[in-house]
VEXVEX-731053 format. One line per 8 residues: their letters; for each residue x, y, z of C-alpha. Coordinates in Angstrom, 1 decimal. Layout:
A = X/Y/Z | ...
END
This chain:
XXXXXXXX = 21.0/-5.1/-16.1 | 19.0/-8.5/-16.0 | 18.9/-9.5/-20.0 | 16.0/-11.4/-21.9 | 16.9/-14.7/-23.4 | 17.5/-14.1/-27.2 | 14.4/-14.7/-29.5 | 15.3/-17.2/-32.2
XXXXXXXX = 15.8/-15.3/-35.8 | 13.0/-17.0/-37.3 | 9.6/-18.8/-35.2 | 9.2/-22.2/-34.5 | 6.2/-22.5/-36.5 | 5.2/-21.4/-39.4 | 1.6/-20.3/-38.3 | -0.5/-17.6/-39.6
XXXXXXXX = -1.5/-14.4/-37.7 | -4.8/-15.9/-37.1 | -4.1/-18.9/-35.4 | -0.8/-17.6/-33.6 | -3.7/-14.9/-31.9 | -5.7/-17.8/-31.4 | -3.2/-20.0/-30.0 | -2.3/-16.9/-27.3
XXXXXXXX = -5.4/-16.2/-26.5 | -6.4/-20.2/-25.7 | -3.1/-20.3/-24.1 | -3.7/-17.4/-21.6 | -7.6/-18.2/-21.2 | -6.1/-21.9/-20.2 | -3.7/-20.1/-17.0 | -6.8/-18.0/-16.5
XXXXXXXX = -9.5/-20.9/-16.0 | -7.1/-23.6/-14.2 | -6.5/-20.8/-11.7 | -9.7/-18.9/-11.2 | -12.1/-21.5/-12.1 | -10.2/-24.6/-11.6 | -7.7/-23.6/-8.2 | -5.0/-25.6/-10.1
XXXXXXXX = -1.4/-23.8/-8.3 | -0.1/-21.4/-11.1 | 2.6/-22.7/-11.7 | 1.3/-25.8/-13.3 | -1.8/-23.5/-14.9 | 1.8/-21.6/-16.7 | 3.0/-25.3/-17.5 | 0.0/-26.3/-18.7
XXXXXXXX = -1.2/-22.9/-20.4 | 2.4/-22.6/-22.4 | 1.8/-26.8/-23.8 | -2.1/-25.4/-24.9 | -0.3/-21.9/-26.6 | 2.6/-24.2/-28.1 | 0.2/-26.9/-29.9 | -2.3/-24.4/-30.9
XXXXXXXX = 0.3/-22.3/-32.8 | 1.8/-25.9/-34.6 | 5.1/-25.9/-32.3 | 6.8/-29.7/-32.7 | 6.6/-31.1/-28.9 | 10.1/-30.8/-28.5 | 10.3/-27.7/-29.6 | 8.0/-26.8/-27.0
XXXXXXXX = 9.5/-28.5/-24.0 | 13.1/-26.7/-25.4 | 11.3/-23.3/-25.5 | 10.0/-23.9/-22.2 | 12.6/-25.2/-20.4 | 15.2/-22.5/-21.7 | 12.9/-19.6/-20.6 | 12.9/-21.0/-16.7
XXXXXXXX = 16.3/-21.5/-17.3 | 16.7/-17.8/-18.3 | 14.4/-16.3/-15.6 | 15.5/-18.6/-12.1 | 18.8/-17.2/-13.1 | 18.1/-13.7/-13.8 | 15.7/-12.9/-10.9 | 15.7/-16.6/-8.4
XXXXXXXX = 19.0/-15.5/-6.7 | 17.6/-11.8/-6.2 | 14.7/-13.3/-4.8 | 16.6/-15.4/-2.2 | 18.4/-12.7/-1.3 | 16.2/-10.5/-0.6 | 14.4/-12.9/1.5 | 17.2/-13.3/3.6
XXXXXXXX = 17.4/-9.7/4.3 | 13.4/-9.6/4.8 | 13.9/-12.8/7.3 | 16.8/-11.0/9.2 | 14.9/-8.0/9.5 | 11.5/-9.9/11.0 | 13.5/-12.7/12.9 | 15.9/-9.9/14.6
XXXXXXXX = 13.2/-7.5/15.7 | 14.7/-5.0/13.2 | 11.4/-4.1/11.4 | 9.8/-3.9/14.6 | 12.2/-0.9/15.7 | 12.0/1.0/12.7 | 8.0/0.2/13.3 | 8.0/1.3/16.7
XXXXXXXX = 10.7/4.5/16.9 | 8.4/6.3/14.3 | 5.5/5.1/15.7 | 6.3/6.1/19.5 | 7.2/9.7/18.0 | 4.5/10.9/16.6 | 0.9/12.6/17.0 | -2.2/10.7/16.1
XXXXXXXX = -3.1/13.1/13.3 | 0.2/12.5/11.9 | 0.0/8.3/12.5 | -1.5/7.3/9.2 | 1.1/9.3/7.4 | 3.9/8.1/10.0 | 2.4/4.7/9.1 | 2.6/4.6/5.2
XXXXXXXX = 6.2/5.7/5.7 | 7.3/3.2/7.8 | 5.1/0.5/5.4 | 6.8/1.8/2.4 | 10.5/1.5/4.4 | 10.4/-1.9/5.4 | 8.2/-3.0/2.3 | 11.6/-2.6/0.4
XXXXXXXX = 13.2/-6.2/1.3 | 9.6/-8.0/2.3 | 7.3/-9.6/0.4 | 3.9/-7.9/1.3 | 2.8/-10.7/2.9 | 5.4/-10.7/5.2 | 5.2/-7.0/6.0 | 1.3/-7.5/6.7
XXXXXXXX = 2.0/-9.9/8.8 | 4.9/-7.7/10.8 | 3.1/-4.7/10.8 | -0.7/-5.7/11.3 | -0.2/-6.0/14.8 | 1.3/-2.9/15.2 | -1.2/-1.2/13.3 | -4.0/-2.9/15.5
XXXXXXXX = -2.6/-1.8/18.9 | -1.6/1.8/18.1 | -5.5/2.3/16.8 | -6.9/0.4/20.0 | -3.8/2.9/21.9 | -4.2/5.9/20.4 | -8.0/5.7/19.6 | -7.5/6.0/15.9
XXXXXXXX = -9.5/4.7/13.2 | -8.4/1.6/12.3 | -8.9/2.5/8.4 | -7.2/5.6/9.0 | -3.7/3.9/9.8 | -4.2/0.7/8.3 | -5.0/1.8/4.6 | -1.9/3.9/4.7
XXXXXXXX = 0.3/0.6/6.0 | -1.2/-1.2/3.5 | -0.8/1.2/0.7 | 2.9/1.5/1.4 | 3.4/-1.8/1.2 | 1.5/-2.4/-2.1 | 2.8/0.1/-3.4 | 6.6/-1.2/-3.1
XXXXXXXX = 5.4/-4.8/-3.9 | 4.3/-3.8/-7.7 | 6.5/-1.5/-8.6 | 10.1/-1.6/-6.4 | 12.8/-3.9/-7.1 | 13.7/-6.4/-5.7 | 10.5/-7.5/-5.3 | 9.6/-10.5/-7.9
XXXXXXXX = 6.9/-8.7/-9.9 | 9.2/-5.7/-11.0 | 12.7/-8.1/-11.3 | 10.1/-10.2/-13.7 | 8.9/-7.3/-15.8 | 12.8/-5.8/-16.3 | 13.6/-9.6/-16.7 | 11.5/-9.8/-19.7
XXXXXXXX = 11.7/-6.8/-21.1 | 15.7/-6.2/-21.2 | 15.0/-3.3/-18.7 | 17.9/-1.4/-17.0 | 17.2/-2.1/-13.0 | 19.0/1.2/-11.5 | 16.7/3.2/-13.9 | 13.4/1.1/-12.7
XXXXXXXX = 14.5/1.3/-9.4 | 14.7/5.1/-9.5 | 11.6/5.8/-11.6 | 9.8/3.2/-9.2 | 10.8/5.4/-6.3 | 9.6/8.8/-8.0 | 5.9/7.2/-9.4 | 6.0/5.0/-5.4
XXXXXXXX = 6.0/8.7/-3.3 | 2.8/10.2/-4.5 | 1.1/6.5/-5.6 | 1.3/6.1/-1.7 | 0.5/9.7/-0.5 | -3.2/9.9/-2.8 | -3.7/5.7/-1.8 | -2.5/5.8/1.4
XXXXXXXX = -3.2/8.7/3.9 | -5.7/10.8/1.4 | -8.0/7.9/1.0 | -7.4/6.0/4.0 | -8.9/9.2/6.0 | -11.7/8.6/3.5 | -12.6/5.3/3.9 | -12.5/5.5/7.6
XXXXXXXX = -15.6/7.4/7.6 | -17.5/4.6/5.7 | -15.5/1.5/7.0 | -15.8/1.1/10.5 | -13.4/-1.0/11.1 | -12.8/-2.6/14.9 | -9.6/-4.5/15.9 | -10.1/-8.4/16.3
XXXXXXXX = -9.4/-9.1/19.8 | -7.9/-12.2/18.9 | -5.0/-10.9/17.0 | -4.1/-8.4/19.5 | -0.4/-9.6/21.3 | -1.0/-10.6/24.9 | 1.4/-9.6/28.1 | 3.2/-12.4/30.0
XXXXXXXX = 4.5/-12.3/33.5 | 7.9/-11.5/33.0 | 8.9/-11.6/36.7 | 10.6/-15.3/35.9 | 13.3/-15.8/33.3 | 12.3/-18.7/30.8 | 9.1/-18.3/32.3 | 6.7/-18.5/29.0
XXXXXXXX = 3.0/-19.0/30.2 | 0.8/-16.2/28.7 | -1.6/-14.2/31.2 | -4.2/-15.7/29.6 | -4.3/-19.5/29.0 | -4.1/-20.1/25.2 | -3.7/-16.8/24.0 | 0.0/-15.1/22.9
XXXXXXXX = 2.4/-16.2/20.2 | 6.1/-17.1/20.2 | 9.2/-15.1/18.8 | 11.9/-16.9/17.1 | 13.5/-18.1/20.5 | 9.7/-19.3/21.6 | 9.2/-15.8/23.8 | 5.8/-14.9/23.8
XXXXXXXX = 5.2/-11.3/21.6 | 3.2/-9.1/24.0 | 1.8/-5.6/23.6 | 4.8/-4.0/26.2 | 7.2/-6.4/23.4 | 6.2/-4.6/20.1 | 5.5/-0.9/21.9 | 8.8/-1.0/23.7
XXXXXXXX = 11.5/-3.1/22.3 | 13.6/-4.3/24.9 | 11.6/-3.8/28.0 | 10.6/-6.8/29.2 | 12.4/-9.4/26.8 | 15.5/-11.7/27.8 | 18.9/-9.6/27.6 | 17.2/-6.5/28.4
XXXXXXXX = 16.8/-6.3/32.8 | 16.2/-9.8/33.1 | 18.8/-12.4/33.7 | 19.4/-14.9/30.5 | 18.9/-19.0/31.3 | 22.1/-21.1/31.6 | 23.4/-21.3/28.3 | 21.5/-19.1/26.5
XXXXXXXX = 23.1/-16.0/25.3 | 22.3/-12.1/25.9 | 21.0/-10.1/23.5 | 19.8/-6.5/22.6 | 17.2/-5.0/20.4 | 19.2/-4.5/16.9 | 19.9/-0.3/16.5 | 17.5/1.5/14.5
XXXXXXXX = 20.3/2.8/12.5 | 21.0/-0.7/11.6 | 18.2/-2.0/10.7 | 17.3/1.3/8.1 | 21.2/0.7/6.5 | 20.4/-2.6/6.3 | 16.6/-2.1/4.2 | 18.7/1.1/2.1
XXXXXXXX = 22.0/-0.3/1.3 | 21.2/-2.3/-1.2 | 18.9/0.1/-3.1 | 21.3/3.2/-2.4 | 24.3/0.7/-4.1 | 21.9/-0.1/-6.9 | 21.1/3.7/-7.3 | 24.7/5.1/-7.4
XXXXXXXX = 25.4/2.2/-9.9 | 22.4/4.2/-12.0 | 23.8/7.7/-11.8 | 27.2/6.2/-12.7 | 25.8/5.2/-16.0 | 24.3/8.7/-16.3 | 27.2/10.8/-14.8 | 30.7/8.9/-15.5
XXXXXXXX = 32.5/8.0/-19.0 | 32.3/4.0/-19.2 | 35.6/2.7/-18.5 | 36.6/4.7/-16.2 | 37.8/3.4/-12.6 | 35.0/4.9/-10.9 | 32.1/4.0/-13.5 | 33.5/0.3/-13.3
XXXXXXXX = 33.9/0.0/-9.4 | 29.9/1.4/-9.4 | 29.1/-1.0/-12.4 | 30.2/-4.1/-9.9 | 29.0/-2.8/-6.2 | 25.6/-1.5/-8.2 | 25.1/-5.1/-9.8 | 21.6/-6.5/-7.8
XXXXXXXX = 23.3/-9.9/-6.7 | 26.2/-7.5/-5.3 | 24.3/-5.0/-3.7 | 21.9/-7.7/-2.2 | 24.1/-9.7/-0.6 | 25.8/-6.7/1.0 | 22.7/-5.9/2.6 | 22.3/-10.0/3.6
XXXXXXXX = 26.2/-9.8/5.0 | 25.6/-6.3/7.0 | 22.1/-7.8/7.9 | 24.3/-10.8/9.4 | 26.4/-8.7/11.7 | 24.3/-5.7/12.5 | 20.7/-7.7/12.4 | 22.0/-10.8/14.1
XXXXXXXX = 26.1/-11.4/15.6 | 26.1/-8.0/17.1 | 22.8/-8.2/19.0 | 24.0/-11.2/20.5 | 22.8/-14.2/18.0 | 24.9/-16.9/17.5 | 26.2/-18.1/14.0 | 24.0/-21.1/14.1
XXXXXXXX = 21.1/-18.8/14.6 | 21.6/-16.7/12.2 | 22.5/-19.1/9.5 | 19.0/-20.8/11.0 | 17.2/-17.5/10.5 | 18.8/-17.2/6.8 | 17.7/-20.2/5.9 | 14.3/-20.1/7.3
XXXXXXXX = 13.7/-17.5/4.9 | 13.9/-19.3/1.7 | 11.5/-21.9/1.8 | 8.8/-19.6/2.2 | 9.8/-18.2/-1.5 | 9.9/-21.4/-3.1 | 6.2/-21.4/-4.4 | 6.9/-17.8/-5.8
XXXXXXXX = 10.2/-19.1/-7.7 | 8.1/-21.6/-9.2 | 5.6/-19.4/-10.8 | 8.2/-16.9/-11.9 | 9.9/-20.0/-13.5 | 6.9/-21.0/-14.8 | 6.3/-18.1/-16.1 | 9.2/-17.4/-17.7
XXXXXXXX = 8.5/-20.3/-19.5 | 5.1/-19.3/-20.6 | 7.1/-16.0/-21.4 | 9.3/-18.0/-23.5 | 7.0/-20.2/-25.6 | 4.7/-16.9/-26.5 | 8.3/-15.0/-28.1 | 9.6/-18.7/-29.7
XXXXXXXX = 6.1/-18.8/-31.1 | 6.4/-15.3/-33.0 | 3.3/-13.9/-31.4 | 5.2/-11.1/-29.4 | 6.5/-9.9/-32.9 | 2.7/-10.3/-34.1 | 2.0/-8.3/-30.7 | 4.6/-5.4/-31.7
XXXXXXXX = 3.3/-5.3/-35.3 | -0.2/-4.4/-34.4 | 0.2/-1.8/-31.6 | 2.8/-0.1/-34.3 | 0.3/-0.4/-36.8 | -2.6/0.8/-34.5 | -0.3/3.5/-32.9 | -1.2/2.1/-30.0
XXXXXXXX = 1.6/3.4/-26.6 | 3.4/0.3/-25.6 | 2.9/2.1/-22.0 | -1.2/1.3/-22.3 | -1.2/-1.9/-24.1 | 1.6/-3.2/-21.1 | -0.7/-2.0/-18.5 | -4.2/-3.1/-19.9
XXXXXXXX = -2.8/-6.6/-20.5 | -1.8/-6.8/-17.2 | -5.1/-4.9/-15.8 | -7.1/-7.8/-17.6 | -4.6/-10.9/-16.5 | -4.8/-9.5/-13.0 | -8.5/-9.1/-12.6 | -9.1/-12.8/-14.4
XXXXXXXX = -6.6/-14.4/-12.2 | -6.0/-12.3/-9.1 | -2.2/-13.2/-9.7 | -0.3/-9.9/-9.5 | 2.6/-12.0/-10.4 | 1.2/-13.9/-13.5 | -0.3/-10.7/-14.6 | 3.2/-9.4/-14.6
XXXXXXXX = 4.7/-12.4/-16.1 | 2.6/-12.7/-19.3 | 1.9/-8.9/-20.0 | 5.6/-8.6/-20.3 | 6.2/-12.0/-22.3 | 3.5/-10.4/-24.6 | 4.6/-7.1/-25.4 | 8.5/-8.2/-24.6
XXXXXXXX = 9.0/-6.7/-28.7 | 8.0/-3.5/-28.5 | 10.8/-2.8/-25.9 | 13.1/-3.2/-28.6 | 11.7/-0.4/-30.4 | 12.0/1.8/-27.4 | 15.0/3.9/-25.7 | 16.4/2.4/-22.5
XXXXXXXX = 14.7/4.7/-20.0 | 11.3/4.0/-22.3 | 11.9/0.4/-21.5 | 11.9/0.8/-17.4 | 8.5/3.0/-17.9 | 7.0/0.0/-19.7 | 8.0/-2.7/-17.1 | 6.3/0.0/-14.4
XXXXXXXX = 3.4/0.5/-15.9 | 2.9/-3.6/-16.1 | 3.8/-3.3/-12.6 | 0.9/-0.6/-12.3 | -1.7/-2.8/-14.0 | -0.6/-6.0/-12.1 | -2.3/-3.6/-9.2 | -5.7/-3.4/-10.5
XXXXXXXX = -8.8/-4.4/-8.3 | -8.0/-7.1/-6.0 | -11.0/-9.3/-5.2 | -12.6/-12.6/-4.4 | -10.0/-14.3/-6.2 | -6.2/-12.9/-5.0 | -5.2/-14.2/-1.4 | -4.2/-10.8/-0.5
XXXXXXXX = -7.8/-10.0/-0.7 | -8.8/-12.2/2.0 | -5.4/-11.6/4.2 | -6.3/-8.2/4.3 | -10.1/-9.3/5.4 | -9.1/-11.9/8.1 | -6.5/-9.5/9.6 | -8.8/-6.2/9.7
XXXXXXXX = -11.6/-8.2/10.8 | -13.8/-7.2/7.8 | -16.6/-8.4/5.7 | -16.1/-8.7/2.1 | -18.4/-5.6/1.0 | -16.3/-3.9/3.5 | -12.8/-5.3/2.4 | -14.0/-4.5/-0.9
XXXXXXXX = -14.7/-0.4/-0.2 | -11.0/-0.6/1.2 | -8.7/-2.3/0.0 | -9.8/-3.2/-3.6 | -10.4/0.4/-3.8 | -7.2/1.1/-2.6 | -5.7/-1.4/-5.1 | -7.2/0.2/-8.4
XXXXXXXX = -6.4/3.8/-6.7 | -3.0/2.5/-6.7 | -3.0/1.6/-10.4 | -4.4/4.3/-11.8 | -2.6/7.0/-9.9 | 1.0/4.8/-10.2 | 0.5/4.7/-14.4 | -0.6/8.1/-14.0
XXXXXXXX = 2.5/9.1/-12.7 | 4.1/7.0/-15.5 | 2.9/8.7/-18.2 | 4.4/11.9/-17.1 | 7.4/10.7/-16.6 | 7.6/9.6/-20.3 | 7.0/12.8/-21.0 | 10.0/14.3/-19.6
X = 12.5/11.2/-20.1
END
């Protein structure tokens, strides 16, 4: 379990209710504004939104910069290694032509009424190491050539692809928004992880394929030409001119992707019939099975740590060899060191490759670790402060559900900033005390249903919004019937599922 750094006994200030709730609400409307309005990065809007909250509420300077400064301390250490590492694994998968397998065997197996489910499986599968943007980028092209293929809608498989991936994104760890939420809240991962799972099945079902054969009758979507993968000659080895002058684009060795590349791993690409150039060495599509071990293997470690907890007497030889295999930094770098020999030695990539490919990974992430450092930070200064105990006071006193209050602060953050991340990040900074006052599997429903209202109504303002436009090739009216739609189905339906869980845990 990721732990919350320690609230002081007594606030740095001696403010009143009034201006602490004052100070809070000038400090989030300050992250709000500098992003939405003013397009400052968020991660100096956080900087800049904690030094408004922290003078406002009478913190002495230093006080503030200390606050600050421990909470990043806290938070890059808690959840920046789990991010890294699961990069790594998302970067061996994409690099290796893993997720392209498990993309393709499913894909090449089924009919076309079963595609969009097929689809928001196989979305929901390799969303579990990838950052969404990542798996949009892996499996739009995919998702564009079985519709032109197979004559399908392109709403009616993309929805679903895109649901799946959402879907793991807010509410799945180890992606950053749900490591941030049990982070801040003191949340036990293996019982997040599991709950995520159970509220991420039907969330993607009524989002994914149920809507996404909805929409397709409204949004008549047609696959950009440009996007679509070209075919190369591939009668030459080394030979890499496209067919068409200008079109194509190049693997990780520089090979161009074509249509015959993603639809039939293998056929066609050096180390399949073709001979390799001097020097260069042979290689083989990575096994299915290895690339699905390799996406599983750290969320099955991290589950068997959870029913451990559940099932075994603590100190036992059992419960303590689960305890350490099930810890996220363990069970993520056993999927990084399996990714390494599976993903990358065995199919014929050389160490310098792979390490290349590892490290190729992480600077992609470094704007994300900033604005979860940031934010835990902001996190930081609001709980040094004393509003999060002001926070807890009133929703006790208004017997308001810590479950609603988490995800209608995070609805509100997400829609004013169209940061699922920074919604996240503050909504659990501000009701970070009521977890205390809640039983552990309580807690992991509360950092969920954040993760649920981090979903809420992507728009104008959320870069998802228009990567999702670009890629589909869609207007904005049309982008909006879709996917923001699909977004707030998403976030109803996921806190939905929530609530009745709380019912029975």
């Amino acid at each position: 379990m990721v732990t919350l750094l320690a609230a002081p006994a007594e606030p740095l200030t001696n403010a009143g209710s009034t201006q602490l709730v004052v100070a809070a609400l000038l400090g989030i409307a300050a992250v709000v504004l500098l992003i939405a309005w003013g397009k400052v990065h968020p991660f100096l809007a956080l900087i800049l939104g904690a030094a408004v909250l922290g003078v406002v509420a009478g913190v002495p300077a230093d006080k503030i910069v200390t606050s600050f400064s421990g909470g990043v301390g806290s938070t890059v250490g808690g959840v920046g290694l789990l991010i890294a590492l699961g990069a790594m694994i998302g970067g061996m998968l994409a690099e290796s032509g893993g997720a392209d397998s498990i993309v393709e065997r499913v894909v090449g197996r089924v009919s076309g009424g079963a595609l969009p489910w097929a689809m928001a499986g196989v979305a929901a599968l390799i969303g579990l190491p990838l950052f969404f943007e990542v798996g949009v980028v892996l499996l739009v092209p995919i998702v564009l050539l079985v519709s032109l293929r197979v004559d399908v809608p392109l709403m009616k498989i993309g929805i679903p692809a895109l649901a799946g991936l959402s879907v793991l994104h807010g509410l799945v760890p180890p992606h950053p928004g749900p490591l941030v939420a049990i982070d801040a809240l003191g949340a036990n991962l293996g019982q997040t992880l599991a709950f995520g799972l159970l509220v991420a099945i039907p969330t993607v079902i009524i989002a994914g394929p149920v809507f996404g054969n909805l929409i397709a009758r409204y949004v008549p979507a047609t696959a950009p030409e440009a996007l679509l993968p070209t075919r190369r000659d591939a009668a030459v080895a080394g030979d890499r001119s496209p067919t068409r002058p200008g079109d194509g684009r190049a693997d990780a060795d520089g090979d161009l992707v074509t249509e015959d590349d993603l639809l039939n791993p293998g056929a066609g690409r050096p180390g399949a019939s073709i001979e390799e150039p001097t020097g260069r060495r042979s290689r083989r599509a990575p096994a299915l099975w290895a690339a699905v071990v390799t996406v599983l293997l750290p969320v099955a470690l991290m589950l068997l740590r959870a029913i451990g907890e559940l099932t075994l007497d603590e100190g036992t030889a059992g419960r303590k060899a689960l305890d350490i295999v099930g810890t996220p930094i363990v069970a993520l770098l056993a999927g990084v060191i399996f990714a390494m020999v599976f993903l990358g030695y065995r199919t014929g990539f050389s160490r310098t490759q792979v390490s290349g490919f590892l490290g190729g990974s992480l600077p992609a992430i470094a704007g994300i670790l900033l604005i979860v450092a940031a934010g835990g930070g902001f996190k930081q200064v609001l709980v040094d402060a004393g509003v999060g105990n002001l926070v807890a006071d009133a929703a006790e006193g208004a017997n308001l559900s810590p479950l609603l209050l988490g995800w209608l602060v995070a609805v509100g953050i997400r829609v004013a900033t169209g940061s699922a991340t920074v919604a996240t990040i503050t909504a659990a900074g501000i009701v970070a005390p009521l977890a205390n006052t809640l039983a552990g599997p309580e807690v992991a429903l509360l950092a969920l249903a954040i993760g649920c209202g981090s979903l809420f109504f992507s728009h104008v303002n959320d870069a998802g919004f228009w990567l999702v436009k670009e890629y589909f090739g869609l207007t904005v009216g049309q982008t909006i019937k879709s996917w923001s739609v699909m977004e707030t189905i998403i976030s109803v339906v996921g806190f939905l599922g929530v609530l009745l869980l709380d019912v029975f845990v």
